[in-house]
VOPAGU-2260 file (C-alpha; in pm, 1 decimal, decimal comma):
REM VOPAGU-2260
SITE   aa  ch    i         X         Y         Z
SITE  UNK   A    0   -4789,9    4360,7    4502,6
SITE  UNK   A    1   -4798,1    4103,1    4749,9
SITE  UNK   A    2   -4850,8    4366,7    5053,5
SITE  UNK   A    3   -5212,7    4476,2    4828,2
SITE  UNK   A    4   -5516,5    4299,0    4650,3
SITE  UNK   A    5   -5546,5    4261,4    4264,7
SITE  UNK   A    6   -5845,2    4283,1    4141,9
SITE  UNK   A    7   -6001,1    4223,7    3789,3
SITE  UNK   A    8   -6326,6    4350,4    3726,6
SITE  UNK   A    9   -6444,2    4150,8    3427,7
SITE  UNK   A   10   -6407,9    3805,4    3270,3
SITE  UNK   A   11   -6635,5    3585,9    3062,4
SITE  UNK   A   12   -6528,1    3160,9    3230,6
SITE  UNK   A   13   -6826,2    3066,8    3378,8
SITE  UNK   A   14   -6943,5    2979,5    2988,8
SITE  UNK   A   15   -6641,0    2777,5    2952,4
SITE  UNK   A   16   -6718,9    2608,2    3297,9
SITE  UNK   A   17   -7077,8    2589,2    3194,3
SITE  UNK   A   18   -7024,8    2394,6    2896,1
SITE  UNK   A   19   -6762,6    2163,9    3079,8
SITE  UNK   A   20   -6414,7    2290,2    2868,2
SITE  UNK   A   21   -6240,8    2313,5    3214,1
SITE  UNK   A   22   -6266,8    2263,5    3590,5
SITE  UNK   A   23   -6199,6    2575,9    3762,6
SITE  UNK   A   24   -5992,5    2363,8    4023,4
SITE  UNK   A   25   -5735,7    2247,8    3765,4
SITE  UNK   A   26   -5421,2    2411,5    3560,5
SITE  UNK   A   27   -5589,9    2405,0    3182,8
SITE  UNK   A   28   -5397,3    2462,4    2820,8
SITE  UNK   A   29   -5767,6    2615,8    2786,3
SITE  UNK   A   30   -5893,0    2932,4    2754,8
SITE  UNK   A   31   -5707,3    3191,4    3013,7
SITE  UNK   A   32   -5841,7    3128,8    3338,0
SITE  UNK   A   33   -5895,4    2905,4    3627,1
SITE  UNK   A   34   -5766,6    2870,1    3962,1
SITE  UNK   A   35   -5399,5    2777,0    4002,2
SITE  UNK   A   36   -5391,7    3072,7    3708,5
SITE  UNK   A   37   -5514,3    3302,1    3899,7
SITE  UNK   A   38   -5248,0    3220,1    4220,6
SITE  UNK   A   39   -4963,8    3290,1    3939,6
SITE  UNK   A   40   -5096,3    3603,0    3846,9
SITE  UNK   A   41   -5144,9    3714,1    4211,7
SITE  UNK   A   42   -5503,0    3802,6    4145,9
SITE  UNK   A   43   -5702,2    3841,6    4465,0
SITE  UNK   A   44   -6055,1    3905,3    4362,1
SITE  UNK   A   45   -6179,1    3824,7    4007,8
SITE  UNK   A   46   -6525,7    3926,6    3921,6
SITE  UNK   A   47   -6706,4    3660,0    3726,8
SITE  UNK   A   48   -7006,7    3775,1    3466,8
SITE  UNK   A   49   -7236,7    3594,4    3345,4
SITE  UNK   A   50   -7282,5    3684,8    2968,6
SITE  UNK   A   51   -7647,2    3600,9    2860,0
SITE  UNK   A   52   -7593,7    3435,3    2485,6
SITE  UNK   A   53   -7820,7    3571,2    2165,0
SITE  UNK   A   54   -7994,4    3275,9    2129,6
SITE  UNK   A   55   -8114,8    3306,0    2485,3
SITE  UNK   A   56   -8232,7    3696,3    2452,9
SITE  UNK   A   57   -8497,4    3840,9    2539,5
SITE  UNK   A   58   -8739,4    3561,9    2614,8
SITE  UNK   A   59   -8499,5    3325,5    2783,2
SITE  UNK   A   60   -8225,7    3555,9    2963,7
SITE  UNK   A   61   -8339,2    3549,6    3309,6
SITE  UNK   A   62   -8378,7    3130,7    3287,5
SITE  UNK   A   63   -8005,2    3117,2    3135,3
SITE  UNK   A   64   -7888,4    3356,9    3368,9
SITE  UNK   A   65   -7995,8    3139,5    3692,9
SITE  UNK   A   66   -7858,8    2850,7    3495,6
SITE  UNK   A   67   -7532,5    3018,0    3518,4
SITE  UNK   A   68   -7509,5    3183,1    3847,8
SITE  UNK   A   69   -7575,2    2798,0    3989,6
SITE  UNK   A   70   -7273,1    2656,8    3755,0
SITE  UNK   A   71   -7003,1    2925,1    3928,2
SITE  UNK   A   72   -7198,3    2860,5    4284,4
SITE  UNK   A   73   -7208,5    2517,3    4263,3
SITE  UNK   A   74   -6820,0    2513,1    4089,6
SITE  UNK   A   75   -6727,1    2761,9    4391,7
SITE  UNK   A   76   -6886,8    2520,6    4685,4
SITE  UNK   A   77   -6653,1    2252,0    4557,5
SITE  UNK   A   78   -6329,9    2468,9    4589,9
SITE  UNK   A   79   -6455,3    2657,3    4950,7
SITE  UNK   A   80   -6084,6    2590,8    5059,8
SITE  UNK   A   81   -5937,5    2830,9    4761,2
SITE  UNK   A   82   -6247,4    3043,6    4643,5
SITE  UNK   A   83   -6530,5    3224,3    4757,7
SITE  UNK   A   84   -6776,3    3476,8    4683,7
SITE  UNK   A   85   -6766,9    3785,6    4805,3
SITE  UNK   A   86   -7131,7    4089,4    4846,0
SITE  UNK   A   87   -6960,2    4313,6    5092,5
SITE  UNK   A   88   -6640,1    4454,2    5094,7
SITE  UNK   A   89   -6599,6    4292,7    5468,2
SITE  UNK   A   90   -6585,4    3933,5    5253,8
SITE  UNK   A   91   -6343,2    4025,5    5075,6
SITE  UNK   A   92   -6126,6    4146,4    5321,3
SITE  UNK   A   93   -6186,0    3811,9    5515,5
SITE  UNK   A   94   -6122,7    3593,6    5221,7
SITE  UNK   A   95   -5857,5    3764,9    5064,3
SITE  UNK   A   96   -5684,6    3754,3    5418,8
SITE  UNK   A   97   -5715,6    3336,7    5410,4
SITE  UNK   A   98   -5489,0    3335,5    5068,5
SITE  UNK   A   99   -5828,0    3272,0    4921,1
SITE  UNK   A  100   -5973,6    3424,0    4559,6
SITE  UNK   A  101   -6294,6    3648,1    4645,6
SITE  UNK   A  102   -6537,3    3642,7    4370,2
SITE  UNK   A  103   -6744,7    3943,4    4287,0
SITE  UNK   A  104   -7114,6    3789,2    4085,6
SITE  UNK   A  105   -7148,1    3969,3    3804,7
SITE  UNK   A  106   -7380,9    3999,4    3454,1
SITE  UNK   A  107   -7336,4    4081,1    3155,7
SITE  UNK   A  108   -7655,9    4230,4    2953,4
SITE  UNK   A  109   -7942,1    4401,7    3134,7
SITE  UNK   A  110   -8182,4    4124,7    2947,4
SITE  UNK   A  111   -8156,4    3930,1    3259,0
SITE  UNK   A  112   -8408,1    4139,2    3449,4
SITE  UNK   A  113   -8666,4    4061,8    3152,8
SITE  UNK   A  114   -8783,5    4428,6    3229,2
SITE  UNK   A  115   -8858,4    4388,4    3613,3
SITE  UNK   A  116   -8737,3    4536,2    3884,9
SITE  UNK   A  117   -8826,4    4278,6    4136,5
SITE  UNK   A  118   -8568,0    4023,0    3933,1
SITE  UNK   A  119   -8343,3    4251,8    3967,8
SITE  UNK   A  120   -8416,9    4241,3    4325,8
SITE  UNK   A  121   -8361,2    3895,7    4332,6
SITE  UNK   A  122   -8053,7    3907,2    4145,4
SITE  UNK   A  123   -7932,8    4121,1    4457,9
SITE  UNK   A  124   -8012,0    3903,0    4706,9
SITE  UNK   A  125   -7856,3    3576,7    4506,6
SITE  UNK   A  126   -7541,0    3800,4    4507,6
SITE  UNK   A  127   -7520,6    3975,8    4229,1
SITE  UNK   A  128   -7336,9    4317,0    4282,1
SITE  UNK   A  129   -7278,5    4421,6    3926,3
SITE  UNK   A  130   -7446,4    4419,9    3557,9
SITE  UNK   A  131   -7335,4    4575,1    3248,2
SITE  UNK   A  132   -7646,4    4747,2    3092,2
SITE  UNK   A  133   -7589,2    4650,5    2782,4
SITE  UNK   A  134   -7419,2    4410,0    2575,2
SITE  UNK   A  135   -7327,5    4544,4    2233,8
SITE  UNK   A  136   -7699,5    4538,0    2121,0
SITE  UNK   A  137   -8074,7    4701,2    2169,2
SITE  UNK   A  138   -8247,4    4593,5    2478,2
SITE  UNK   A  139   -8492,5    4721,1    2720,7
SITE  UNK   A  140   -8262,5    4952,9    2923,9
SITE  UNK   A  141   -8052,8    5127,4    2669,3
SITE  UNK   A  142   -7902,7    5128,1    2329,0
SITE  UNK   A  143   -7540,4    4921,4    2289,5
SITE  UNK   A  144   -7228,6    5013,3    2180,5
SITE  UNK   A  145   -7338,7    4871,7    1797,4
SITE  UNK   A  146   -7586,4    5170,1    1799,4
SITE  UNK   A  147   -7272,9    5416,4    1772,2
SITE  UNK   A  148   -7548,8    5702,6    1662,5
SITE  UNK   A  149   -7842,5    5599,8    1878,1
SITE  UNK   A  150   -7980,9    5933,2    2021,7
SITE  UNK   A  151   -8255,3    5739,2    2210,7
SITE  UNK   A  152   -8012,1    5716,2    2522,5
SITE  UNK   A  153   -8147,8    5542,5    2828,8
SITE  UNK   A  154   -8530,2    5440,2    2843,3
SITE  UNK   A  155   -8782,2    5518,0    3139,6
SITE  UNK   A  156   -8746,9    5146,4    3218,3
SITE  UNK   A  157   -8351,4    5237,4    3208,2
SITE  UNK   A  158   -8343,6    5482,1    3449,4
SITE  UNK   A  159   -8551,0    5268,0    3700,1
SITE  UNK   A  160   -8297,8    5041,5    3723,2
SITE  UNK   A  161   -7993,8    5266,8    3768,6
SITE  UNK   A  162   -8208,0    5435,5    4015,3
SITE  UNK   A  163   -8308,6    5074,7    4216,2
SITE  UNK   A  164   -7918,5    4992,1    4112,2
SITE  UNK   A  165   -7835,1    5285,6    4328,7
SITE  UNK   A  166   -8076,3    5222,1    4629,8
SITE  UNK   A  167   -7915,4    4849,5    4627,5
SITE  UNK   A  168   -7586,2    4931,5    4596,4
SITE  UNK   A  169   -7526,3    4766,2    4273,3
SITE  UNK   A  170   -7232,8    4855,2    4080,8
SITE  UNK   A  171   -7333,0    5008,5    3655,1
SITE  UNK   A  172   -7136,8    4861,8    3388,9
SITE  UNK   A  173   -7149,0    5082,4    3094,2
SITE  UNK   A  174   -6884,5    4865,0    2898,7
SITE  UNK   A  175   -7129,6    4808,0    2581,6
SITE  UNK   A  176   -7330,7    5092,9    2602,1
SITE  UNK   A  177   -7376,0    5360,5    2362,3
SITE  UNK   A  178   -7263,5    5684,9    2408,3
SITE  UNK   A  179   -7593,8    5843,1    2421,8
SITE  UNK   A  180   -7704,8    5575,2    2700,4
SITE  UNK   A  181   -7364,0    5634,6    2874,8
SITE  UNK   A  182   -7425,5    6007,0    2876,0
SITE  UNK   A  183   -7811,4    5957,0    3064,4
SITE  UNK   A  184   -7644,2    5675,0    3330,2
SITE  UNK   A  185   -7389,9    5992,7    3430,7
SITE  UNK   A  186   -7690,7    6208,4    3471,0
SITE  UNK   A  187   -7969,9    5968,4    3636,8
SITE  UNK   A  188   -7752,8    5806,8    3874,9
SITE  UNK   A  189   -7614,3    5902,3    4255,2
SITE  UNK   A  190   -7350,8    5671,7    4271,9
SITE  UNK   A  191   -6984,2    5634,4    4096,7
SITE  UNK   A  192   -7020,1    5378,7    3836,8
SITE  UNK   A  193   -6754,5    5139,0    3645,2
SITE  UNK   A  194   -6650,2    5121,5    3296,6
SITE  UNK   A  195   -6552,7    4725,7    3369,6
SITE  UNK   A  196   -6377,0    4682,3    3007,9
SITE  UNK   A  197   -6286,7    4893,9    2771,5
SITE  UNK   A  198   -6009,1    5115,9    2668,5
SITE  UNK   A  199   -5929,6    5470,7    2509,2
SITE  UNK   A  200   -6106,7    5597,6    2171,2
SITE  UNK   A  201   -5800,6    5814,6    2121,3
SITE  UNK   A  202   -5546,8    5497,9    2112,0
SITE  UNK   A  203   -5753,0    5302,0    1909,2
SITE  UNK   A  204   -6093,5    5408,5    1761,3
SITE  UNK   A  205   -6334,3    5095,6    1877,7
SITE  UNK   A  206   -6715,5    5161,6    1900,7
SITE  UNK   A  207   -6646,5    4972,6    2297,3
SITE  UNK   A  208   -6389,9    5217,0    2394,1
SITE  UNK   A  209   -6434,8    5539,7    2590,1
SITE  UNK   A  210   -6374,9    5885,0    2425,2
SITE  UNK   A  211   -6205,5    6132,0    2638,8
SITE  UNK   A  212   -6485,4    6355,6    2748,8
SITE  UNK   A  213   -6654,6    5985,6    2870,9
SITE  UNK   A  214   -6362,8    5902,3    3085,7
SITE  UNK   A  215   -6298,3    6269,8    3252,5
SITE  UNK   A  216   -6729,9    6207,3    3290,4
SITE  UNK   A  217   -6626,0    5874,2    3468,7
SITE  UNK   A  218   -6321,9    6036,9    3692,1
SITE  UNK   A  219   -6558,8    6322,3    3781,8
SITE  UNK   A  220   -6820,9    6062,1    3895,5
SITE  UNK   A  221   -6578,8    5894,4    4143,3
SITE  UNK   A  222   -6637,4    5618,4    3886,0
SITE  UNK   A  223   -6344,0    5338,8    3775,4
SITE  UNK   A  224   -6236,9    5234,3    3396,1
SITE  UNK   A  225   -6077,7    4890,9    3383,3
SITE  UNK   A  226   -5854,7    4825,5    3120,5
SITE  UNK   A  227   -5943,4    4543,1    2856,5
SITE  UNK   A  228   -5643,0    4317,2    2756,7
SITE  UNK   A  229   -5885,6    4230,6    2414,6
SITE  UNK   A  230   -5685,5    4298,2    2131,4
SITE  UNK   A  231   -5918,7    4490,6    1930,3
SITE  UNK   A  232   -5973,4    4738,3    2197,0
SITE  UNK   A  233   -5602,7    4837,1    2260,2
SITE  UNK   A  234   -5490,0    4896,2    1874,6
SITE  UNK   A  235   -5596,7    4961,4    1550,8
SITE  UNK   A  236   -5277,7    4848,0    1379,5
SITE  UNK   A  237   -5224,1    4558,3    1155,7
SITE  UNK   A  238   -4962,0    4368,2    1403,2
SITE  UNK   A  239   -5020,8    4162,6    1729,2
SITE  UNK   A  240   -5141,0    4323,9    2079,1
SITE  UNK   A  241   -4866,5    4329,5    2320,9
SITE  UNK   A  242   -4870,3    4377,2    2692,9
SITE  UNK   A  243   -4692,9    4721,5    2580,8
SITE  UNK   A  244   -5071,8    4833,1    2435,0
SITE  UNK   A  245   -5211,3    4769,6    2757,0
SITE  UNK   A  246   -5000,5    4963,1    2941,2
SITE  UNK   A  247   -5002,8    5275,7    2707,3
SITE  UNK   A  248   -5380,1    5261,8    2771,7
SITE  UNK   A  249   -5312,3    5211,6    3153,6
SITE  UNK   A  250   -5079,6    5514,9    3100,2
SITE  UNK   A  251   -5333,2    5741,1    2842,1
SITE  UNK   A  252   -5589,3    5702,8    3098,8
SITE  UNK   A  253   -5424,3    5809,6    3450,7
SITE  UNK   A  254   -5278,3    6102,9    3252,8
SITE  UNK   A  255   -5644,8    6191,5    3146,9
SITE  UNK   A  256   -5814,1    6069,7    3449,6
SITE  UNK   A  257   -5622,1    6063,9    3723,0
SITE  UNK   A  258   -5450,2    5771,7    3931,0
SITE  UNK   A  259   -5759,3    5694,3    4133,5
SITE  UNK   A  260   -5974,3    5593,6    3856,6
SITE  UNK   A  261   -5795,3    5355,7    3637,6
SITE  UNK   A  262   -5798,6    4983,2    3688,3
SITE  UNK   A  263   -5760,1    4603,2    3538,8
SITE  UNK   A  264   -6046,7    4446,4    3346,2
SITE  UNK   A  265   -5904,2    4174,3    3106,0
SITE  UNK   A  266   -6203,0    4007,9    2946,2
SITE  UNK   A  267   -6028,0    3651,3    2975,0
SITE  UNK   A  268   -6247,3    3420,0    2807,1
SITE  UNK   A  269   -6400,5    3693,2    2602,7
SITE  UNK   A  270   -6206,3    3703,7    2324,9
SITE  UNK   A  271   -6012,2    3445,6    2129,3
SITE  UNK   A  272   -5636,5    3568,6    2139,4
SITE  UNK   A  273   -5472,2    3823,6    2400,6
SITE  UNK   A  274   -5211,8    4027,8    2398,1
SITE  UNK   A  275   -4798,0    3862,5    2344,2
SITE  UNK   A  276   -4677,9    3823,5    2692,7
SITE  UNK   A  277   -5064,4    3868,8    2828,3
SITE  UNK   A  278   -5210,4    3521,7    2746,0
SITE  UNK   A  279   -5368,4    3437,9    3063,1
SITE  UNK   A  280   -5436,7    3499,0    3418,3
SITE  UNK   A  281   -5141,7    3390,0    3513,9
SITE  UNK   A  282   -4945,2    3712,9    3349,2
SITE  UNK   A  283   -5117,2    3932,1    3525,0
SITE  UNK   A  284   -4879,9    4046,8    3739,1
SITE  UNK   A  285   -4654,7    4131,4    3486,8
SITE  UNK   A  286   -4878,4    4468,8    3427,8
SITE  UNK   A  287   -4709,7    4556,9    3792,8
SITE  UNK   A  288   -4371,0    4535,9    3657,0
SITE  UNK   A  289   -4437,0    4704,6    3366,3
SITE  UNK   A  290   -4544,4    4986,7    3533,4
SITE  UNK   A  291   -4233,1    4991,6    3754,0
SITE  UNK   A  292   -4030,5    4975,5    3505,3
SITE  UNK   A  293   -4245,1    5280,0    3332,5
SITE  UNK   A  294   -4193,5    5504,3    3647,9
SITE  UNK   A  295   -4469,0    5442,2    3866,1
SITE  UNK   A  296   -4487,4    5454,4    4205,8
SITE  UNK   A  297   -4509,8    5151,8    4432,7
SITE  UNK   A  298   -4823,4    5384,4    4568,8
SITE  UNK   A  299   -4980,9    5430,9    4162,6
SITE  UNK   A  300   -4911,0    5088,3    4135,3
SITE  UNK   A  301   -5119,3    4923,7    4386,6
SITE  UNK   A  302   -5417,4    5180,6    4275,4
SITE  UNK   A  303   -5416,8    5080,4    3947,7
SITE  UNK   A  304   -5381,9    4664,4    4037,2
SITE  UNK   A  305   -5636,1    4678,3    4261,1
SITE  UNK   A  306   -5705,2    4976,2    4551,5
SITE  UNK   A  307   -5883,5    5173,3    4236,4
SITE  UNK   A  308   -6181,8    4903,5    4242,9
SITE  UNK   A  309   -6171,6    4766,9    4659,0
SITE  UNK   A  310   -6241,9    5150,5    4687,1
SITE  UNK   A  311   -6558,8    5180,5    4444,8
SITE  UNK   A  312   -6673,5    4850,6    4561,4
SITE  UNK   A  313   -6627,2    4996,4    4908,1
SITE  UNK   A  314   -6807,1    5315,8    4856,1
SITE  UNK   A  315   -7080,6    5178,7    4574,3
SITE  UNK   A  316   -7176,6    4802,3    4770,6
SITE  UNK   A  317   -7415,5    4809,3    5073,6
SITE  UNK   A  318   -7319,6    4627,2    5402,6
């Protein structure tokens, strides 16, 4: 893995650095993530999201999310000499190549835009290169993932954004939204878009994960699913997670998919407990050897730990 770039295309620390539970600089017995975590996991480029809290929504979102963005830019400007954002794929290829993280600026619940397009303009140009729609709820853009039976799909405000999305070069995140919305985002947009986390219906029924016509939708799109480590999201059983689950989702998906559209999106800091032998960024290369050890090529390999996204970001991200 050391000869490619892992990426992870979703996790939830800049609350934790936020709130002060951790420096980002310093080995923590604290949630999963922070720097020298990272190193140990080999993970290359990490994209941060800022989740926009319920007491915050809908009045308050875009003031919390600027409140955010500044924590991980401000925490980021202190650590220049080990991490750095990244808005075209160019940076990351320069950063990455200095044994640097690249971060990717992300957001999590289209509430931040407060229904206009110019803030999500302005979200561009402060860096931003991806938002999830939805979170699990109702807002302005879409139904969520807790609407499992919405029929009301994306709204005219919704499809303005994908469509100004597209023109920016903004990656959609339909982790969260409900199937009706997902079904309008595959129709209304021009460019591939990401599942960032969630897993297969078929292996375990969750109202986040993807049924299979959704993730052949998301192949045939040019699109990306990365694969949630959350617990809830890789089994239905009555029994721990293991880093077994993730891999038979990994494994589900590629036969479903295809190799080129399956990735890694753990959701550290999302959720309170990961999967045995998963606990933190600093397992993550442990999903490599597990695949080995499962058959995969050294080729599928480095697809799946990282090519799968540099390639959407790539194609998806204007210079």
């Amino acid at each position: 893995m050391r000869n490619n770039i892992v990426c992870d295309a979703h996790c939830d620390t800049v609350l934790a650095l936020n709130r002060g539970d951790r420096k980002i600089e310093e080995l923590s017995s604290q949630g999963h993530l922070d720097i020298p975590r990272l190193k140990k996991g080999m993970v290359d480029v990490q994209v941060f999201a800022v989740y926009i809290e319920q007491q915050y929504k809908p009045k308050r979102s875009l003031h919390r999310a600027l409140q955010l963005i500044d924590c991980l830019l401000t925490e980021l400007e202190k650590n220049y000499d080990s991490i750095e954002p990244a808005y075209v794929f160019g940076d990351i290829e320069r950063i990455t190549s200095q044994n640097k993280i690249a971060v990717i600026l992300a957001i999590e619940g289209g509430e931040a835009i407060e229904g206009k397009l110019y803030n999500l303009r302005i979200f561009h140009r402060l860096g931003v290169r991806l938002i999830t729609l939805t979170w699990n709820q109702r807002n302005d853009i879409a139904d969520g993932s807790s609407h499992p039976n919405s029929k009301r799909g994306l709204t005219t405000f919704g499809r303005k954004v994908v469509k100004e999305m597209n023109r920016l070069g903004m990656l959609i995140d339909v982790s969260h939204l409900s199937e009706s919305g997902f079904w309008d985002v595959i129709k209304t947009t021009s460019q591939p878009i990401i599942a960032s986390h969630s897993n297969s219906y078929t292996l375990c029924p969750h109202r986040r994960n993807l049924k299979d016509e959704q993730v052949k939708a998301i192949a045939e799109n040019g699109g990306m699913i990365g694969v949630t480590y959350v617990p809830d999201f890789l089994t239905a059983e009555k029994r721990k997670a293991a880093i077994d689950d993730v891999i038979n989702h990994i494994d589900y998906l590629v036969k479903l998919a295809g190799i080129d559209f399956v990735g890694l999106g753990s959701d550290f800091d999302g959720c309170e407990e990961l999967p045995v032998g998963l606990e933190g960024a600093d397992k993550v290369y442990k999903i490599g050897e597990k695949l080995a050890q499962k058959g995969y090529t050294e080729s599928d390999i480095d697809k799946i730990m990282g090519k799968n996204f540099l390639r959407l970001f790539q194609q998806v991200i204007n210079p």
